[in-house]
Structures are given as C-alpha cells and as structure tokens.
C-alpha positions as YAML, in Angstrom:
chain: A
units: angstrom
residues:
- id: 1
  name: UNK
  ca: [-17.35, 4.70, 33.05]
- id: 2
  name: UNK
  ca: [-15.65, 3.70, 29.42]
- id: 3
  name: UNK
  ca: [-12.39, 3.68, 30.98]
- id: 4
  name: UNK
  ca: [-13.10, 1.45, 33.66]
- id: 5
  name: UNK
  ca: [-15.22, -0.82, 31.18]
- id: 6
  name: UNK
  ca: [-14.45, -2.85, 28.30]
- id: 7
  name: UNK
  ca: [-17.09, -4.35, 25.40]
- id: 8
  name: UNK
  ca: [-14.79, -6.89, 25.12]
- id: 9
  name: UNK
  ca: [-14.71, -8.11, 28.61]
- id: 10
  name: UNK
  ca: [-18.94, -8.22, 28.49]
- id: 11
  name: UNK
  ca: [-19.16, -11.76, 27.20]
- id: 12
  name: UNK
  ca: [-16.37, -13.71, 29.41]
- id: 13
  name: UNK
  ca: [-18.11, -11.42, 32.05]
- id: 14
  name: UNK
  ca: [-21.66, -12.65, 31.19]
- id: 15
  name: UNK
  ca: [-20.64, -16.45, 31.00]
- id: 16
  name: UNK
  ca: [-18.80, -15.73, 34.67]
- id: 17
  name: UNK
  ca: [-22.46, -14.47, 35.89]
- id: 18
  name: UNK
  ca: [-23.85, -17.32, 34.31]
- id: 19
  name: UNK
  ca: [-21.41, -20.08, 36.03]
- id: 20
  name: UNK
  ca: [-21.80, -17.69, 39.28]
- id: 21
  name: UNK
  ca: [-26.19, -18.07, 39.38]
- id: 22
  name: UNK
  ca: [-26.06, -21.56, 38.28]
- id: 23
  name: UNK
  ca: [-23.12, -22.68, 41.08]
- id: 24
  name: UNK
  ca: [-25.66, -20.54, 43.54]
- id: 25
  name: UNK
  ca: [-28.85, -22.00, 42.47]
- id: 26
  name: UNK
  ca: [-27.13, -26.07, 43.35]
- id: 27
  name: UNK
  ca: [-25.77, -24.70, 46.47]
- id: 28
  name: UNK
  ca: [-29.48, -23.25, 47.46]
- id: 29
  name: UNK
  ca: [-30.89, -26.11, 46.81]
- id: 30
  name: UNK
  ca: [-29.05, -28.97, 48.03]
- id: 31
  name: UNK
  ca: [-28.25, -26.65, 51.33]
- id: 32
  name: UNK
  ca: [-31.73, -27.15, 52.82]
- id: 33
  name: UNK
  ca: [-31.94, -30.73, 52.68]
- id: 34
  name: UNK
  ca: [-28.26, -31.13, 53.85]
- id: 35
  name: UNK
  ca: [-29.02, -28.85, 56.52]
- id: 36
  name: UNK
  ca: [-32.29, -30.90, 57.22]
- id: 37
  name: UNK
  ca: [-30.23, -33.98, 57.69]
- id: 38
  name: UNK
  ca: [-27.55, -33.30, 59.70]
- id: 39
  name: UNK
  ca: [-29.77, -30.61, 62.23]
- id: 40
  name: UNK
  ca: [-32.59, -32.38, 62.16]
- id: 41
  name: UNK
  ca: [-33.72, -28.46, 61.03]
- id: 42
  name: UNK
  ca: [-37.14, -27.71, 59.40]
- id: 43
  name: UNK
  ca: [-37.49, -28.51, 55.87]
- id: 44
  name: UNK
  ca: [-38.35, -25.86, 53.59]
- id: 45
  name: UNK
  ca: [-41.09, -25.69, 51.06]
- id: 46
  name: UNK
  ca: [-40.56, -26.33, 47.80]
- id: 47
  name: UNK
  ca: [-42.27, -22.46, 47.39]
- id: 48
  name: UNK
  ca: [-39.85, -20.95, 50.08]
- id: 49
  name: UNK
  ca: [-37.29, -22.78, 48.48]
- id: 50
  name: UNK
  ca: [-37.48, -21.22, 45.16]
- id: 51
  name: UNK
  ca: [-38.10, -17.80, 46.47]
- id: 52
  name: UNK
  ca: [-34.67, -17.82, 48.20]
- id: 53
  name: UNK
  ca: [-32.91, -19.20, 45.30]
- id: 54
  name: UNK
  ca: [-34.76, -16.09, 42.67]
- id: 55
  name: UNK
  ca: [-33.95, -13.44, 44.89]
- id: 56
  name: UNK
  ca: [-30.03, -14.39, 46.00]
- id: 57
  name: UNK
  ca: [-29.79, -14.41, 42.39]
- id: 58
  name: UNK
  ca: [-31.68, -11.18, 41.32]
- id: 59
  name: UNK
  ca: [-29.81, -9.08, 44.24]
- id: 60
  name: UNK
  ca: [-25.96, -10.76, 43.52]
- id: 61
  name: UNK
  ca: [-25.91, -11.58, 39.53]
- id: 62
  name: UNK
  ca: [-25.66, -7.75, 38.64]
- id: 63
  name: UNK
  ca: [-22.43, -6.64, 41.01]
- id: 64
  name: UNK
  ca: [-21.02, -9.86, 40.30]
- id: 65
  name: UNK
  ca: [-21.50, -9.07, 36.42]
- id: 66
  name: UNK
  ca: [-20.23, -6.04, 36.81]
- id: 67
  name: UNK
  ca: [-17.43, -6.53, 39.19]
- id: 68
  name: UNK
  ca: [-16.41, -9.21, 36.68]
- id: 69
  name: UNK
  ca: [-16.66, -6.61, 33.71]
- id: 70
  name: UNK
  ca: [-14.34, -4.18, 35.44]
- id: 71
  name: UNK
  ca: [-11.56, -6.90, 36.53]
- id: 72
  name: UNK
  ca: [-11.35, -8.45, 33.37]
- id: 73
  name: UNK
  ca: [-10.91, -4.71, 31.50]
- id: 74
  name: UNK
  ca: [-8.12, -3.68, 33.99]
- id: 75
  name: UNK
  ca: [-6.48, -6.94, 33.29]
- id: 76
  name: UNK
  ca: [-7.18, -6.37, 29.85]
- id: 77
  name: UNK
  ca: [-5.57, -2.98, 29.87]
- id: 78
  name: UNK
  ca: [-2.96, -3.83, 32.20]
- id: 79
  name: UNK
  ca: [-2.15, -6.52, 29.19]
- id: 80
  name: UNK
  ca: [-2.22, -3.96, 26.74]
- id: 81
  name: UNK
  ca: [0.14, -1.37, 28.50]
- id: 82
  name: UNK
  ca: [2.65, -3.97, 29.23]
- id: 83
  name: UNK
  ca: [2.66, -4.87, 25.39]
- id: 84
  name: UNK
  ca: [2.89, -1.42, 24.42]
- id: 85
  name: UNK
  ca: [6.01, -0.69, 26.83]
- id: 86
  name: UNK
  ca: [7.99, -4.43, 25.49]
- id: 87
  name: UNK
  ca: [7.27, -2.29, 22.07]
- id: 88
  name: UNK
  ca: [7.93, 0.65, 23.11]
- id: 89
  name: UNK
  ca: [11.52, -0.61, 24.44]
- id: 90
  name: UNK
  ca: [12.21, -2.93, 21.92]
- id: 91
  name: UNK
  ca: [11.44, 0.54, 19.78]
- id: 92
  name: UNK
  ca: [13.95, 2.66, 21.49]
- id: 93
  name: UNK
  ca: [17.20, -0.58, 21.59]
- id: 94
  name: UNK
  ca: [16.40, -0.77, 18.11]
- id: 95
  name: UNK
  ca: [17.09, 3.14, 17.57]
- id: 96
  name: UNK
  ca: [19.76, 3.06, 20.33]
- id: 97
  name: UNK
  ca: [21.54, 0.44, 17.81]
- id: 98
  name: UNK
  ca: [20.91, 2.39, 14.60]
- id: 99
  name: UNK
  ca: [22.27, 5.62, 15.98]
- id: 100
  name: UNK
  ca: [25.47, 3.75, 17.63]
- id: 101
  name: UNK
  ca: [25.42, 2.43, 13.45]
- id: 102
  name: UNK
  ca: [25.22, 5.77, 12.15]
- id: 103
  name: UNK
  ca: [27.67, 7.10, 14.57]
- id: 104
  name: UNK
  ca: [30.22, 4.56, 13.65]
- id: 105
  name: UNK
  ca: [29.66, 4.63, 9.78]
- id: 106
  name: UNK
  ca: [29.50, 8.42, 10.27]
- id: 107
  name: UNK
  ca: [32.82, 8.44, 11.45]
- id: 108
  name: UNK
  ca: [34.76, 5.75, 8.95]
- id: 109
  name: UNK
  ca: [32.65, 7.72, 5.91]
- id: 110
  name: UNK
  ca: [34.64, 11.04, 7.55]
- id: 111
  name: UNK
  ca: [38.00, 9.47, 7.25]
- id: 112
  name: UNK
  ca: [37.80, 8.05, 3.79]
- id: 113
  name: UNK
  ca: [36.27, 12.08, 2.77]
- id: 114
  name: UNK
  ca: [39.64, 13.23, 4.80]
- id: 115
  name: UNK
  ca: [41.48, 11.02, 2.34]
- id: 116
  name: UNK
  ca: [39.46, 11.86, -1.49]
- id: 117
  name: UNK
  ca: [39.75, 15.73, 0.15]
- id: 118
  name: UNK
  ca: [43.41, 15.52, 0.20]
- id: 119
  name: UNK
  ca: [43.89, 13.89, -2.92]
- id: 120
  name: UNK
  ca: [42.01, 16.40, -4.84]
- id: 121
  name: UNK
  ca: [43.47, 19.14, -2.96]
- id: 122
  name: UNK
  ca: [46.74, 17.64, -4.31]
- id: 123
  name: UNK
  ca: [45.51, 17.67, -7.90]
- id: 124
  name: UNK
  ca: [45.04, 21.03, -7.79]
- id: 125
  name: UNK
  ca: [48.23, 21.69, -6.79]
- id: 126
  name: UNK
  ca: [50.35, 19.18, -8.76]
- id: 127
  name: UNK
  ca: [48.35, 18.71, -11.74]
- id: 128
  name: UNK
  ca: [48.47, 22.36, -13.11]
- id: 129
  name: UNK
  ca: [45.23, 22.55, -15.05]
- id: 130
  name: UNK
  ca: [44.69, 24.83, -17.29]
- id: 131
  name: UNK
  ca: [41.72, 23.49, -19.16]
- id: 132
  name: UNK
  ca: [38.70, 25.41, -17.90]
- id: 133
  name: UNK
  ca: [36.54, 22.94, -18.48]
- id: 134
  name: UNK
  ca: [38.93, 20.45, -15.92]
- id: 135
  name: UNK
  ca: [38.95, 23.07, -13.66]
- id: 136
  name: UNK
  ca: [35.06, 23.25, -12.85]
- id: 137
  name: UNK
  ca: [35.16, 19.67, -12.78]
- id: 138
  name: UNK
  ca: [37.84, 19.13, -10.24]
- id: 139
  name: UNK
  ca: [35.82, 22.03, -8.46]
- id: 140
  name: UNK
  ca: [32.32, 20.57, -8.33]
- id: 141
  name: UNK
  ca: [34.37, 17.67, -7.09]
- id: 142
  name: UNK
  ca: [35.51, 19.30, -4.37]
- id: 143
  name: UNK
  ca: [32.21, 21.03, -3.78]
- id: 144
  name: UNK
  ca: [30.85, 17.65, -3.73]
- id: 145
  name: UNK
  ca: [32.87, 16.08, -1.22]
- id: 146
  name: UNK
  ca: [32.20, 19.28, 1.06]
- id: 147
  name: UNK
  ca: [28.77, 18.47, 0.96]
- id: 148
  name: UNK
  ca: [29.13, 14.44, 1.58]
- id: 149
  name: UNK
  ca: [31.22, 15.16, 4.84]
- id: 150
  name: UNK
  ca: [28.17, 17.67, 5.94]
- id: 151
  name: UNK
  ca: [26.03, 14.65, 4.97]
- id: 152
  name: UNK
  ca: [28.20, 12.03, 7.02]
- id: 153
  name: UNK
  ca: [28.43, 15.00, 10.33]
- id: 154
  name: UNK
  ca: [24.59, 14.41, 10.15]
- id: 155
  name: UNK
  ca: [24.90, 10.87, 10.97]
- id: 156
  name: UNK
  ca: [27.17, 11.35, 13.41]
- id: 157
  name: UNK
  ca: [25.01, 14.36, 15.06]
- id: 158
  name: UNK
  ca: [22.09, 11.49, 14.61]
- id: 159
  name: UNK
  ca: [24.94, 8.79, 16.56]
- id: 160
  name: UNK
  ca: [24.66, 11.44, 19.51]
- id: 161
  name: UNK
  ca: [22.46, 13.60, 20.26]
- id: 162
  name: UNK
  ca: [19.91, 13.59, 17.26]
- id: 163
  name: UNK
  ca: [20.08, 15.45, 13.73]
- id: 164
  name: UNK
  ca: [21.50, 19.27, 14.38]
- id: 165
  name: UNK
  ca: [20.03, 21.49, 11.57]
- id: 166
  name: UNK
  ca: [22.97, 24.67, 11.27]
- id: 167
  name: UNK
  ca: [20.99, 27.78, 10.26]
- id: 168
  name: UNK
  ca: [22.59, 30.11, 8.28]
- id: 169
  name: UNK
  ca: [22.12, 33.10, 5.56]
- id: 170
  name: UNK
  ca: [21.84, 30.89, 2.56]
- id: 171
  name: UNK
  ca: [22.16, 33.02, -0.68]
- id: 172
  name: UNK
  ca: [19.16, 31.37, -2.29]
- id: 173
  name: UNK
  ca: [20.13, 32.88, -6.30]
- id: 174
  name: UNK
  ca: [23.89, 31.18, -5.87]
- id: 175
  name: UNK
  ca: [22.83, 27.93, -4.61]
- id: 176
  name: UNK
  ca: [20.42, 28.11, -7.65]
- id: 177
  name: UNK
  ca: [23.36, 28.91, -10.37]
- id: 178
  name: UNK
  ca: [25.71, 26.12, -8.69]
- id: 179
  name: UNK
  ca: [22.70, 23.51, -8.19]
- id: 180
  name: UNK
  ca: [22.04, 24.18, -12.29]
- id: 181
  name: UNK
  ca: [25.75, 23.91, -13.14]
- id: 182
  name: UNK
  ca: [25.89, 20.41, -11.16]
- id: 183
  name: UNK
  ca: [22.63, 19.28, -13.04]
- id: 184
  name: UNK
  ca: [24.69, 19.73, -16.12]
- id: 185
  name: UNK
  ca: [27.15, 17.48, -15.12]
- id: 186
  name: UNK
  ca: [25.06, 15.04, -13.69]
- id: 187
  name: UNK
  ca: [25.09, 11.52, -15.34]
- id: 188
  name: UNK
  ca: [21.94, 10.78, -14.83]
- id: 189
  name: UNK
  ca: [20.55, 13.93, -16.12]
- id: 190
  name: UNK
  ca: [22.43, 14.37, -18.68]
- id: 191
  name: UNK
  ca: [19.55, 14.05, -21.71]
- id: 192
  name: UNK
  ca: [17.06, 15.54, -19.21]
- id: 193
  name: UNK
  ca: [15.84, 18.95, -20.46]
- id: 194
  name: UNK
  ca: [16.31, 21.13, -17.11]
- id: 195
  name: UNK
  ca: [14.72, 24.75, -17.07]
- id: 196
  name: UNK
  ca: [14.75, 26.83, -14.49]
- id: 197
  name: UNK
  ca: [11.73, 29.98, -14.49]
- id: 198
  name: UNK
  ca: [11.00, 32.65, -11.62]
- id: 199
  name: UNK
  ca: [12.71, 34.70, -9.47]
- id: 200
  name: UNK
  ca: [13.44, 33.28, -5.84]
- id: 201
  name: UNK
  ca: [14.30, 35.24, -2.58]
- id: 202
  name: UNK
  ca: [17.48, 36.64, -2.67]
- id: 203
  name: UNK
  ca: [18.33, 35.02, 0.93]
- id: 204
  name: UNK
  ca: [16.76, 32.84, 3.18]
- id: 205
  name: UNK
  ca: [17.61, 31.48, 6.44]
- id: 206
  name: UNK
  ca: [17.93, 27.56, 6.61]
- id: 207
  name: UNK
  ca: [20.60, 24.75, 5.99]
- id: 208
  name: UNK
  ca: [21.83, 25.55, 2.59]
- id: 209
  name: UNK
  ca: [23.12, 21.73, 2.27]
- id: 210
  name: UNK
  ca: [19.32, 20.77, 2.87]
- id: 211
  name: UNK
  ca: [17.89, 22.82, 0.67]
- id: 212
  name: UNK
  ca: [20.15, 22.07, -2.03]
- id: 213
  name: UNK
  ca: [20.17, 17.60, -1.67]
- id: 214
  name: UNK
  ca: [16.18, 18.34, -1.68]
- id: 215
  name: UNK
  ca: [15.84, 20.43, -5.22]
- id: 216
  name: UNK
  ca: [18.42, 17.52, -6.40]
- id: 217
  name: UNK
  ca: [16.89, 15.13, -5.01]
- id: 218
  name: UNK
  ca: [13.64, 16.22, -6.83]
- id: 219
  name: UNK
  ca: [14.85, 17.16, -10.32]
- id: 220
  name: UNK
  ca: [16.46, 13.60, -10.27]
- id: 221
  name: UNK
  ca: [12.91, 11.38, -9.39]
- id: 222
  name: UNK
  ca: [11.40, 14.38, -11.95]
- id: 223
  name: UNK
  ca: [14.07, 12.37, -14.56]
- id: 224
  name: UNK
  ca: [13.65, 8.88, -13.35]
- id: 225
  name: UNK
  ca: [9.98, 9.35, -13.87]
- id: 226
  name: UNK
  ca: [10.26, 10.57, -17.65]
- id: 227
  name: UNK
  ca: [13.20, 8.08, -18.11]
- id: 228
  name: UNK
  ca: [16.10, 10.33, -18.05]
- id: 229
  name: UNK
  ca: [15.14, 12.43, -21.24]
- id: 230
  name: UNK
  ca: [12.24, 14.23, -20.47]
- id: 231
  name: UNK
  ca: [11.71, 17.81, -19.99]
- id: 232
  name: UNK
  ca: [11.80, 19.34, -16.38]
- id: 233
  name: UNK
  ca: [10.74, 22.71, -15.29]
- id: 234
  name: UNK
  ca: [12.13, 23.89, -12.35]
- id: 235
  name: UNK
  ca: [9.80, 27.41, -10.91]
- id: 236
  name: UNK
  ca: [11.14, 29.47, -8.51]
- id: 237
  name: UNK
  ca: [9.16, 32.79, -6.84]
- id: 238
  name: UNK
  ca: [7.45, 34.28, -3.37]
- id: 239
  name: UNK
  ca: [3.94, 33.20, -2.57]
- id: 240
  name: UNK
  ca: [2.56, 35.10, 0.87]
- id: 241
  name: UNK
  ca: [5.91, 35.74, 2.40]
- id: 242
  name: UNK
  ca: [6.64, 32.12, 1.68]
- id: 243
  name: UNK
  ca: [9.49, 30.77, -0.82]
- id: 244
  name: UNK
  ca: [7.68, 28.79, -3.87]
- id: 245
  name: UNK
  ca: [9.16, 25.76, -5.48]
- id: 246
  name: UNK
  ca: [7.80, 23.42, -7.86]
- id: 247
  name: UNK
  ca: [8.85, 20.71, -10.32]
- id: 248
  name: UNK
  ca: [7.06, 19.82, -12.83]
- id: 249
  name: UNK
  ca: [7.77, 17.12, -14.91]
- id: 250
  name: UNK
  ca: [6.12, 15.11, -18.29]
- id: 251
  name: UNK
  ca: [6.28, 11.66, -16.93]
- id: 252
  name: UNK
  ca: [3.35, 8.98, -16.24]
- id: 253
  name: UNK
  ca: [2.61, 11.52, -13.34]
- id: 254
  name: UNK
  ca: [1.87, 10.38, -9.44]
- id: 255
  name: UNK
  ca: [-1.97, 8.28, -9.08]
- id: 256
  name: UNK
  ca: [-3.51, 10.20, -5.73]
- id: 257
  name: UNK
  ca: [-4.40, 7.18, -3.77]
- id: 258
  name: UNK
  ca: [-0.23, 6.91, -3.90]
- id: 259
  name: UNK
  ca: [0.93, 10.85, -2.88]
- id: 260
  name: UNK
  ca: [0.57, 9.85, 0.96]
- id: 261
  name: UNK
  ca: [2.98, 7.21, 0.47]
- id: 262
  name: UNK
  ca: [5.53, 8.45, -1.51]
- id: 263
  name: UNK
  ca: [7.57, 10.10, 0.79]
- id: 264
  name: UNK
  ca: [7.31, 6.57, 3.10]
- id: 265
  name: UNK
  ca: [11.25, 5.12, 3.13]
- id: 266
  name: UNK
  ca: [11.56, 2.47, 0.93]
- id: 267
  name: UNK
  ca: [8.19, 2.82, -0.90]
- id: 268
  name: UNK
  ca: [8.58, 3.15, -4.62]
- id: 269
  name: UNK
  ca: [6.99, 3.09, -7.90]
- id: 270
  name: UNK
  ca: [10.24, 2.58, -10.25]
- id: 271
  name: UNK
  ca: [11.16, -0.92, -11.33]
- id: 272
  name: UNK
  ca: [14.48, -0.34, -10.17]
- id: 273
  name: UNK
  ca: [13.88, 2.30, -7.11]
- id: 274
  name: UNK
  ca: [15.10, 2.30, -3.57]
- id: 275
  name: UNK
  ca: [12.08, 4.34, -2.11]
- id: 276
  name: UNK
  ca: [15.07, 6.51, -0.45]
- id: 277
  name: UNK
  ca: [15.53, 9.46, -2.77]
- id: 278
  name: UNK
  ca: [12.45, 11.54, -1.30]
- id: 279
  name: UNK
  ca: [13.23, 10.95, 2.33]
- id: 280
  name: UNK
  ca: [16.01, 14.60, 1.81]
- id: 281
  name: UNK
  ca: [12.71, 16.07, 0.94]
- id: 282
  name: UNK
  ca: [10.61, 15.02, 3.84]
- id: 283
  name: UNK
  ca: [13.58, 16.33, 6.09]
- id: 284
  name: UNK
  ca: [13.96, 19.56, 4.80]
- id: 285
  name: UNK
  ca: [10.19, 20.11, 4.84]
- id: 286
  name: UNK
  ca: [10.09, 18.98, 8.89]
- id: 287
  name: UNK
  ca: [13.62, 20.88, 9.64]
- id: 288
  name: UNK
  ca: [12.59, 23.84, 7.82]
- id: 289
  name: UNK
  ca: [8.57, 23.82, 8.61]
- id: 290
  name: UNK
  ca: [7.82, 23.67, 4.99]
- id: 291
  name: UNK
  ca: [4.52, 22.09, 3.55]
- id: 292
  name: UNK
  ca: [4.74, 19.61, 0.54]
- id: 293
  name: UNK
  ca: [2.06, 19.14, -2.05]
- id: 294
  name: UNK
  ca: [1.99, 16.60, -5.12]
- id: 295
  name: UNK
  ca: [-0.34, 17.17, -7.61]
- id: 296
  name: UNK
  ca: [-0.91, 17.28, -12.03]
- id: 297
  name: UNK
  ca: [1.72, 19.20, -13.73]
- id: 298
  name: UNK
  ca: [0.77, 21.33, -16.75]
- id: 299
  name: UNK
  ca: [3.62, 19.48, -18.54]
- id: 300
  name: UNK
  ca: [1.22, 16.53, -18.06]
- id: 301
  name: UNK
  ca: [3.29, 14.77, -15.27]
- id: 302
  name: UNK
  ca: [3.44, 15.24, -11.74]
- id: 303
  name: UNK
  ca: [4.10, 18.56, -10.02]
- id: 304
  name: UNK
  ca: [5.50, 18.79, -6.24]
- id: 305
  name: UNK
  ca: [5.12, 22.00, -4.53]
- id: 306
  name: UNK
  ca: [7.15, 23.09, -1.35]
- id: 307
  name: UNK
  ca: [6.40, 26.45, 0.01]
- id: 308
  name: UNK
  ca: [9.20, 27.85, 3.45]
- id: 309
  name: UNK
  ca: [8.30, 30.26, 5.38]
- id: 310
  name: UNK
  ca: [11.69, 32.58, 4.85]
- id: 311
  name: UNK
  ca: [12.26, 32.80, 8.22]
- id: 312
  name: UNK
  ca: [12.46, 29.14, 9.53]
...
C-alpha cells in the first residue's frame, strides 16, 4: 500500500473529501425541492431528507478520499521521476562535455609532452654531461615526463571510453628507492624530514603510475600540513596478505567530524589548498580495491592508512 500512497497527498486529499461532502450535501438538499417544483413530486421530510444526505456521504466520502489519495501520489511520483530523469540527463550532457574536455586537453597536453620529450632527449645527446649530479636530474626529468603523458593517456582513456587501469608486475622496493630519490628533489619538500621504515612486498600487481602519484601525493599534504619542514614517516610492511602503508606526519593533525570529507574534490583545510591533491588517492584506493583510514599519528599529527590486497 506505501507505494501506491503518499502522507503528503493526505491533506490536499482530505480538503478534496471535504469540498466533495459539502458540494453533495447542497446538491441533496436543494434537489428535492427542485424536483418538487418542476414534477409536482412528493416533498420529502425534513427527517428523510437528512437521512439521505448522512448516508450518500458516509458510503462515498471514504473511496472518494482515497481515490483522491492515490491520484494525487501517482501524480506526485510521476512529478518526481520526471525531475529525476531532467537530472539525470542534464547529469550525463554535463559528463558527455567534460569527457569530450578531457579528451581534447588530453590530446594537446600529449603533443606539448612529444615536444619537452624530444628536447630532453636532445640534451642528452648534445649536451654531454658528465656531472653526475646533472645526470639524475635530466633523468628524473625524463622519468617525469613519462609519467605526465601516462597521466594525460588517462584523460584521454576518460574522453572515450572511461579511465583504463593497465595492470602490471610493479616492483614495489624500486618504485620505493625512485619515489625517495624524487622526494629529495622535490621543491616543496625540500626541508621536510622524509623517512622511510618497513619492509614492503617485493611485487605487487597494480598500475605502478597509480601507486606511485598516490604515496606522492600523500607525503606532499603530510608537508603542507606541518608547513614544509616537518618530519614525515613513511611505513611500509604486509598486514594479512594485504600491502600496509601509512604516513604519519607532526602537523595540527585531521579533526574526525572532517576525515569523510577530505577526500571530497575541492574540499580543503589549507589557506591556500585546491582540495585536488587527495583525489590520486581516492582513485588508486577504488582502481586497486584498497581501503583508506585517517586517524592520530604517534608523531602527534595525522596518520592515513591504505592497506591492497596484493592481488588486485
């Protein structure tokens, strides 16, 4: 019976019933006396009159009620679903447009990589380095741009046929040793004090550029939250089959009521943040059926936890 009835149909229904007995009631009782004068009929009782009028009302008021109750809730949820599917279309035009977007930036992003790619590749060549310290440089540059144009193919995936996650063999104790050479040469990390502790899996299967843009993405909101020069502790191990990371960090820490929202786009707690730098996160953890927990560090900060099944 709930679907076919709404509560809030009951009181337009009720004043309908109302308008119905009272319209009924005026036609009752003028009909006699019309009827009296043009058919020169009998004329009712007052009594009989009264009777007819109580019971016309007792047996019709409650299906009329109730008729009215239903046909106002289907209109109601007819209402409702038609709302829903404008929404629901203006929804999917409005994703329609932002993957044609993506598509298109996706592809102008690839040609201006095509461009830096040769340049450095030219470097190399012409420039004969033989500082070593140049050397990693113009290779983390390199290593860099690789991992923008995997970036950008995402978009462009996203411009066709949704995101495409590549699998692969990712040697989990590499990525570590070039993600902790990169954090040295990051500018904004360079005051941060970076440790990493544990021993991770020696492979895992997953997107290695994922996993890597999320443990950067987190050491860097670990050193936006102490202010660049705080100390960060990186802790790597296996937990039930599972592959353990957590950051800990000495900052002002995250509030509770605020760990649901965090990883919402856009939402931020920095003066100067974009609310965009968890969203990596929030992918990897949905691509890679991970689970993501925020809670006190021991460094007196915030701690966030991600534990991935090795086999995802």
């Amino acid at each position: 019976m709930t679907q076919f009835v709404s509560f809030k149909s009951l009181l337009p229904a009720l004043w309908l019933s109302v308008g119905f007995v009272l319209i009924s009631s005026l036609a009752l009782l003028f009909s006699a006396p019309i009827a009296t004068l043009l058919f020169h009929a009998t004329p009712e009782t007052p009594f009989f009159t009264s009777y007819k009028i109580i019971s016309f009302c007792i047996l019709t008021t409650p299906p009329f009620f109730m008729l009215c109750v239903i046909i106002l809730t289907r209109m109601a949820r007819s209402v409702e679903i038609s709302t829903q599917q404008a929404k629901a279309l203006e929804l999917a035009e409005k994703k329609a447009q932002t993957a044609e977007s993506f598509a298109s930036i996706g592809h102008d992003c690839n040609n201006l990589l095509a461009l830096i790619r040769l340049g450095l590749d030219l470097l190399r060549r012409d420039s004969g380095l033989s500082n070593a310290k140049q050397q990693q440089n113009l290779k983390n540059m390199s290593e860099s741009v690789d991992q923008l144009t995997e970036l950008v193919q995402g978009l462009s995936d996203v411009g066709r046929s949704g995101p495409q996650v590549t699998r692969e063999m990712i040697p989990v104790k590499s990525l570590i040793a070039n993600l902790h050479s990169k954090c040295a040469a990051h500018p904004r990390l360079h005051q941060a004090k970076i440790s990493f502790h544990g021993e991770p899996p020696r492979i895992m299967m997953g997107s290695s550029s994922q996993l890597y843009n999320m443990l950067l993405n987190l050491i860097l909101n670990a050193a936006d939250a102490t202010g660049g020069k705080g100390n960060i502790h990186v802790i790597l191990g296996n937990e039930g089959g599972q592959f353990s990371i957590e950051v800990h960090d000495d900052g002002p820490g995250i509030p509770p009521e605020k760990r649901q929202e965090i990883f919402s786009p856009y939402f931020t707690t920095k003066q100067n943040g974009k609310g965009l730098g968890l969203i990596s996160v929030k992918t990897f953890a949905k691509n890679h059926h991970a689970t993501i927990e925020i809670a006190e560090s021991t460094l007196g900060g915030a701690c966030f936890r991600i534990l991935i099944p090795k086999v995802c």
